[in-house]
C-alpha positions as CSV (number, residue, x, y, z in Angstrom):
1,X,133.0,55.9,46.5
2,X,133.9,55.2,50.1
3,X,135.4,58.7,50.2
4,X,131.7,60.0,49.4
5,X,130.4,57.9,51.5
6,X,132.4,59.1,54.5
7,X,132.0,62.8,53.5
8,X,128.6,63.0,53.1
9,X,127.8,60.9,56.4
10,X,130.0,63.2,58.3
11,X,128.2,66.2,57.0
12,X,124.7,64.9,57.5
13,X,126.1,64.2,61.3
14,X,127.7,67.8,61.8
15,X,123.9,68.9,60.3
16,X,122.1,66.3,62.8
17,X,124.5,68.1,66.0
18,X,124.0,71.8,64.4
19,X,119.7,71.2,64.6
20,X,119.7,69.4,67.7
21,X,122.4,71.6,69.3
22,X,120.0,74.8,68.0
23,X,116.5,73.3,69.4
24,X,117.8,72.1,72.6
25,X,119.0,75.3,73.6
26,X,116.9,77.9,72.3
27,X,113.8,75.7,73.2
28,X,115.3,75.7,76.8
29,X,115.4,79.7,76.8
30,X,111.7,79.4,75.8
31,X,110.8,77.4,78.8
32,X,113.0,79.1,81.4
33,X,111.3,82.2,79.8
34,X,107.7,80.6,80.3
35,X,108.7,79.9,84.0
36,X,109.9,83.8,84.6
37,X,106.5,84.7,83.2
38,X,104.2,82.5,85.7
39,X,106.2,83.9,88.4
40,X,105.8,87.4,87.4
41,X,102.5,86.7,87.3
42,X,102.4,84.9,90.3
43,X,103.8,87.7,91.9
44,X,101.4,90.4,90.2
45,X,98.6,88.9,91.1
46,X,99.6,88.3,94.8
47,X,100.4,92.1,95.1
48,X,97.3,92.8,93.4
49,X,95.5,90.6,96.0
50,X,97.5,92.1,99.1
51,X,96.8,95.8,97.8
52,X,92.7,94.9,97.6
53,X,92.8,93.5,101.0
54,X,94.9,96.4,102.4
55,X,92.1,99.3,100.3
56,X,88.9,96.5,101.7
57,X,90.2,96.8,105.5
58,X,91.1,100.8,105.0
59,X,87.5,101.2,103.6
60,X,85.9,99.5,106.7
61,X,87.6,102.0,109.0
62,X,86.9,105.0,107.0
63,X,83.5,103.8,107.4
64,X,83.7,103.5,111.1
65,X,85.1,107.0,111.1
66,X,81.9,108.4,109.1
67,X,79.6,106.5,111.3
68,X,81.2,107.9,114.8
69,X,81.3,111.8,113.2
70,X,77.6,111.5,112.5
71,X,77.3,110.4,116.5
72,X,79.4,112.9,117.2
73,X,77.5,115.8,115.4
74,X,73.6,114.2,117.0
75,X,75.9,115.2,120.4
76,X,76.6,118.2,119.6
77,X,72.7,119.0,118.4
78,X,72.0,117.5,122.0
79,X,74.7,119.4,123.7
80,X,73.7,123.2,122.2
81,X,69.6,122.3,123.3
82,X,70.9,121.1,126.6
83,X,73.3,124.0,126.9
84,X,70.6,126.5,124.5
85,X,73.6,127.7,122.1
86,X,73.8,128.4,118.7
């Protein structure tokens, strides 16, 4: 009976060690995965944000640009009636 005893309670603590040993470290890989996903993220969403500002600050100057041609072209209307060419 004691035999039993001792054989089953040594199974039932190799079972206890085989569960814990297979949650602690799989659940471990799910939270280190977890982590590597916010900083992905985290690192998406910063290039996203440096990219918009980058496109935002080009679209002001291409603006500018548009705005000084049309000056440019109300000189040259000015210049060719000053001037009378065609």
């Amino acid at each position: 009976m004691s035999i039993r005893l001792s054989l089953i309670s040594r199974i039932v603590c190799v079972v206890i060690v085989f569960f814990a040993s297979y949650w602690f470290l799989f659940h471990k890989k799910e939270t280190s995965l977890n982590e590597i996903n916010k900083v992905e993220a985290y690192k998406a969403k910063k290039a996203f944000m440096d990219a918009k500002n980058a496109l935002k600050i080009l679209s002001v100057n291409i603006n500018t640009g548009i705005e000084n041609a049309q000056h440019i072209k109300e000189y040259d209307k000015t210049k060719n009636k000053v001037f009378k060419q065609k």
